[in-house]
N, C-alpha and C positions, 0 to 999 in steps of 0.2 A: 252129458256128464261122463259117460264111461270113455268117452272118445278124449276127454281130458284127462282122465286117469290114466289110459294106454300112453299118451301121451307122457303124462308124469313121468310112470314106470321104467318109459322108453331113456328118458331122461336122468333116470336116476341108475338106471342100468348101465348110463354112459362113465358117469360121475364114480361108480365102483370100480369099472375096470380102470378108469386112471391112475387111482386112489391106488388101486391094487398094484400097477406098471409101477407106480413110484412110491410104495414101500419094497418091492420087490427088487428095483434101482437102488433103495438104500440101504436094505440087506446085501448084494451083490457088492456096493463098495466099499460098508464096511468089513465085508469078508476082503476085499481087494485092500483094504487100509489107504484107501483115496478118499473116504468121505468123512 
């Protein structure tokens, strides 16, 4: 059980950095006025 949670975690730690890259991309373009 804890070895699936680490897992999860792992998992969802992936899932926020993306999230994070692409609000970040879309602050950066509408500061650029491309998006």
């Amino acid at each position: 059980m804890p070895m699936m949670q680490a897992i999860a975690l792992k998992q969802d730690d992936k899932v926020r950095k993306i999230v994070t890259r692409i609000e970040l991309t879309k602050k950066i373009g509408n500061r650029s006025g491309w998006a």
